[in-house]
N, C-alpha and C positions, 0 to 999 in steps of 0.2 A: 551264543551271544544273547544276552538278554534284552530285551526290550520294554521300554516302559509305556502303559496306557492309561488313559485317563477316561474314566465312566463317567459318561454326559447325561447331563440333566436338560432337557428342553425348559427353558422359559423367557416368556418375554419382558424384557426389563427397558422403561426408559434411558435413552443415552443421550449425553453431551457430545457431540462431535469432537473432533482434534482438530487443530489449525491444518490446511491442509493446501500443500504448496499447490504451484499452479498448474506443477504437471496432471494429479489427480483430481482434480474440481470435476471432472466431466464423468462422473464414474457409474452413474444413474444414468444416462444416456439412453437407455433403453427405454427412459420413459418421460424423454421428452421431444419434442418437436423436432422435424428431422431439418428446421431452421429459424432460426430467430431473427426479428426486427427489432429495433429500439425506439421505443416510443418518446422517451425523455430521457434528459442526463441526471441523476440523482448530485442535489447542491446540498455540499455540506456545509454547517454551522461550528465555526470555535465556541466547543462546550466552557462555560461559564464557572465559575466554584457554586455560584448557588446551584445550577443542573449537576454538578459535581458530588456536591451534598447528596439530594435529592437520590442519583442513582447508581448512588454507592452503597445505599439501605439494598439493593438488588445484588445476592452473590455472584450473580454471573457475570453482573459488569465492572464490579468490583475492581477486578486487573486493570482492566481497560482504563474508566474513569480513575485512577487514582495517580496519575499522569496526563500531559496533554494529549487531549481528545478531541474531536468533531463527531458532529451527528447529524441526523436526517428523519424525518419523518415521513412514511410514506405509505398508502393504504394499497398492499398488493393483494389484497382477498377481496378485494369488493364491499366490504361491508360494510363502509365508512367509517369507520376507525382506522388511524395511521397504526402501522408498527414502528417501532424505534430500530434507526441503524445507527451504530455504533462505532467509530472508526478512529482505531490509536493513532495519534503521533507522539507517540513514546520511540526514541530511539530504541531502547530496550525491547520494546515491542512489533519492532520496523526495521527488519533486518532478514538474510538468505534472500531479497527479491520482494518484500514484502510487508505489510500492514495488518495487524490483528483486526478483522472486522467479526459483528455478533449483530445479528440480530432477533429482536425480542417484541413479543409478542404476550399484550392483556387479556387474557377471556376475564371470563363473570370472576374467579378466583387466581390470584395467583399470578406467576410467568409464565410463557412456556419458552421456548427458544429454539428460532426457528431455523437459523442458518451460524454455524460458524466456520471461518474461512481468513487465507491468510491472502489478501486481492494486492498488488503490484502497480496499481495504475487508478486512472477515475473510472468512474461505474455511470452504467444506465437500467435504466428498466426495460423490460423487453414486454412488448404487447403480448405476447403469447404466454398461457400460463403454463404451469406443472402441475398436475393436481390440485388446480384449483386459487394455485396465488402464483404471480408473476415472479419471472428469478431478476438476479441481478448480471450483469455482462460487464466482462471485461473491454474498453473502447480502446481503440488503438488513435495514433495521431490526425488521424483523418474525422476521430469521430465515429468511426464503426465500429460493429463487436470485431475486436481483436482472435485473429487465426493463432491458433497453437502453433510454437517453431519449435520447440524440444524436441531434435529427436530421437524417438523411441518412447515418450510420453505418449499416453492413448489419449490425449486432445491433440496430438500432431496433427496440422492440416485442418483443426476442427475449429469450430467458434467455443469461443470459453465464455460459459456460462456458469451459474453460482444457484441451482434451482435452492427454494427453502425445503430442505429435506426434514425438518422434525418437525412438523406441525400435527403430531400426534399430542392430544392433551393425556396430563399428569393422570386424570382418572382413567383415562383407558388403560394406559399402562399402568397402574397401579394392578385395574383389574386382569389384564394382562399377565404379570407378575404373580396372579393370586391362582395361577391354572395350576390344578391338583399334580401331584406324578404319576396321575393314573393315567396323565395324558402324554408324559413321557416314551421316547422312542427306548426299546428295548433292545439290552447290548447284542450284537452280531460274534459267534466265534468263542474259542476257549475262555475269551477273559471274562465271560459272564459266569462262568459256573462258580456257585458257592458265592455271587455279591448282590448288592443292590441290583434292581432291574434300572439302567442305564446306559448312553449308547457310549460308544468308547473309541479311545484315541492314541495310536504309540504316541508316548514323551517327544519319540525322536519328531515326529510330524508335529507337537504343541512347540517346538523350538524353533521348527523350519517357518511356523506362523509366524516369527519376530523379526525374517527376512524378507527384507523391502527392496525394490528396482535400487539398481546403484545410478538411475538416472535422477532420482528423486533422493539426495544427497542431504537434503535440507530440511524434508520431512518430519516431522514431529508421529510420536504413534499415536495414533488412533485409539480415543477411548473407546471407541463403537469394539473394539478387540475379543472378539468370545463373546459376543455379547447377541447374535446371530442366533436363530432358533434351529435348536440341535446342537447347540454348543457344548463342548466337554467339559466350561465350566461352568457352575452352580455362584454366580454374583450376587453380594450380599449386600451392597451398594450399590442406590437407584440413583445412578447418575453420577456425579463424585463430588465427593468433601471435603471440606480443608484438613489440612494437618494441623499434628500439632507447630508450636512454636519452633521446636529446634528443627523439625523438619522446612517448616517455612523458610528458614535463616539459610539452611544448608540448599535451599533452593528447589524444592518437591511441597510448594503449596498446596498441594490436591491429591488426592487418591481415590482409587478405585479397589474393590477389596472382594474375594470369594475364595471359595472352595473346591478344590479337585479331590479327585480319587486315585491313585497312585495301582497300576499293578506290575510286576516285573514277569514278561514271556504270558502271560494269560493268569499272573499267581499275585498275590497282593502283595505291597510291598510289603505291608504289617498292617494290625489288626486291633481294634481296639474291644474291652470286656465293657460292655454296659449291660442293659437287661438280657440283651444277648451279645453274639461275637457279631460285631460291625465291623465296615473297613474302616482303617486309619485315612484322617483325612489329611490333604494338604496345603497350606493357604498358597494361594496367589495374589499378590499386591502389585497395581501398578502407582506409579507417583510420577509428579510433573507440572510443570505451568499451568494454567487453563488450556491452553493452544493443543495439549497434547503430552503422553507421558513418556516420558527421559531415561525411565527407571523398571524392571520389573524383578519382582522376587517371588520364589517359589521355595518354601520350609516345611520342613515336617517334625514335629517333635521328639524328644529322644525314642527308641524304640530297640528293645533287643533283636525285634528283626531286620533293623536297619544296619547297611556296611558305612563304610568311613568313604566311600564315592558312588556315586552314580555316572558320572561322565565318562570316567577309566573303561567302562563294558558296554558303550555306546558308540566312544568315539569313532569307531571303524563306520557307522551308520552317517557321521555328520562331519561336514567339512572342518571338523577341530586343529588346532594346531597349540600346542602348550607358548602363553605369552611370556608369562610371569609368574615369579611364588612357584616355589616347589615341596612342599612339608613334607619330609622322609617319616614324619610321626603320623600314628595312626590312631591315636589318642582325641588331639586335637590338629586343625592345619588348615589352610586352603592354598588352591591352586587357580589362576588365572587362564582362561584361554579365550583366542580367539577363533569365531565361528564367521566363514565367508565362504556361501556360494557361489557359482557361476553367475557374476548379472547382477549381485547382489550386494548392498553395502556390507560392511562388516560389522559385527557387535560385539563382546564381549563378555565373560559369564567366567563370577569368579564364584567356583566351587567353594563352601566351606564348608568343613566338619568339628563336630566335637562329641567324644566318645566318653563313656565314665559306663560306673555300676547299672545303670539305669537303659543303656543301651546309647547307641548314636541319633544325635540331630542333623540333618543336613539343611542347606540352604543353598539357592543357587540365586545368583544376583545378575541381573543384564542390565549392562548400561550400552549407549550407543554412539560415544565419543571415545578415542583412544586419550583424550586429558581425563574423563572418569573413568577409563581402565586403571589409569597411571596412580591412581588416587587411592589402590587398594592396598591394604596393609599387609605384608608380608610375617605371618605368623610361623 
């Protein structure tokens, strides 16, 4: 049975968070206070069209403000300057339990952004900090930070808190980002012989990554995804972009964009000629709202040592089951399935191929709604 793995590159790359329902807000826990107070309730403002204008020049708020919005001003670092909270009332944005909140933060240059999160209710500040700036809490009807009842969410039983996790500035991770591969973890086991020095990953375990708790139904993915030092993959996008136009329309405003390295059983999938023989690389694109991406694709270009599937000599490894589309041709085709483990929602990954002189391309596509499974064309 083959296996496929992917050679990792360590690097630190700034991230945007993903909207992140309310089962997982508490997921830093380890490094905050083992209980919070509330100091005040954060009161929100109906944002204005002139404030509309104003902070819609900023791409992250962009989404937010370009519908009806509230905001708030509030200085959780100390340093007398407020940061800006941001809080949709966009239906479109207010929806699964919840409200697109973002908040942003001025140094000497720039944005940075400091929290985003999908909150369910009114918020307070909690006297206690995180690192150095106060989170926000979810309050329940009484007025208190609100107890987690989901259960099997790991805030079950806990206070829901909203710490600001990115208050790392653009230059650190820039510099971050700019760490040599000589600092790179080197691969473990067959798949290094004859590649890059890189740490490495079975496919089958880069797929199992796209399995989320089936308690958290509502979820959006996380751009922070791979993005983790040690990661297998090599992101080539510091933070994420807009799309183009037709992507925008079709509903995947944003992306995030890199590089893996593909090998089947410890052997490369294929191989590219430049000044010398390198491995062939293969992209990874995620796409999605701001909140979080919807979509992810992983392609590799034609190759004569590529077959007309990868999922066919896997599937015994991962909970597959064939959905939809079946192409008896091995030319061109794809094939739809659905992947669901124990615990876990389900996703979807329509196989394509297309084969010529040149050798085969493959593509594998994840969506994470059975209406975007539905949506795929049967070739």
């Amino acid at each position: 049975m083959y296996k496929y793995t992917l050679l990792r590159r360590a690097t630190g790359i700034w991230i945007f968070s993903a909207l992140l329902c309310l089962a997982v807000t508490g997921a830093a826990a380890a490094q905050t206070p083992a209980q919070f107070t509330v100091d005040r309730t954060v009161k929100f403002t109906i944002g204005t069209e002139k404030e509309r204008v104003q902070w819609r020049k900023i791409p992250a708020a962009r989404e937010i403000v370009e519908s009806e919005f509230a905001y708030a001003k509030e200085d959780l670092n100390g340093d007398g300057r407020p940061e800006l909270i941001l809080l949709s009332r966009s239906p479109s944005l207010c929806r699964d339990g919840g409200c697109a909140l973002l908040v942003l933060q001025k140094p000497v240059q720039g944005i940075d952004i400091l929290l985003a999160a999908k909150v369910p209710g009114a918020l307070a500040l909690t006297r206690e900090p995180v690192d150095g700036y106060r989170a926000l809490a979810l309050l329940d009807t009484a007025g208190q930070i609100a107890i987690g009842n989901r259960i099997g969410s790991p805030l079950f039983g806990k206070q829901v808190v909203y710490p600001m996790r990115y208050h790392q500035t653009q230059a650190q991770a820039q510099a971050q980002a700019g760490s040599s591969p000589a600092e790179t973890t080197p691969a473990k086991g067959p798949s290094s012989a004859g590649v890059e020095s890189a740490a490495s990953i079975e496919m089958v375990e880069l797929i199992k990554m796209f399995m989320t708790p089936q308690q958290d139904p509502d979820a959006l993915g996380d751009w922070a995804f791979g993005a983790q030092s040690g990661s297998p993959i090599r992101w080539e996008t510091t933070g994420i972009k807009e799309t183009s136009p037709e992507e925008q329309k079709a509903g995947y405003p944003y992306f995030r964009a890199g590089k893996v390295i593909l090998t089947v059983d410890g052997k490369l999938t294929h191989q590219v000629l430049e000044k010398s023989i390198r491995p062939g690389k293969w992209a990874i694109t995620l796409s999605g709202p701001r909140g979080g991406f919807t979509r992810a694709t992983i392609s590799a270009p034609n190759s004569q040592e590529l077959g007309a599937s990868i999922l066919d000599v896997v599937k015994g490894e991962l909970p597959l089951r064939h959905y939809r589309c079946k192409t008896p041709s091995v030319s061109s085709g794809n094939k739809v399935y659905q992947v669901q483990g124990a615990g876990k929602k389900p996703f979807w990954i329509n196989e394509e191929w297309s084969c010529g002189s040149a050798g085969c391309g493959l593509t594998l596509e994840l969506v994470f709604t059975k209406k975007e499974a539905d949506r795929f064309e049967c070739f």
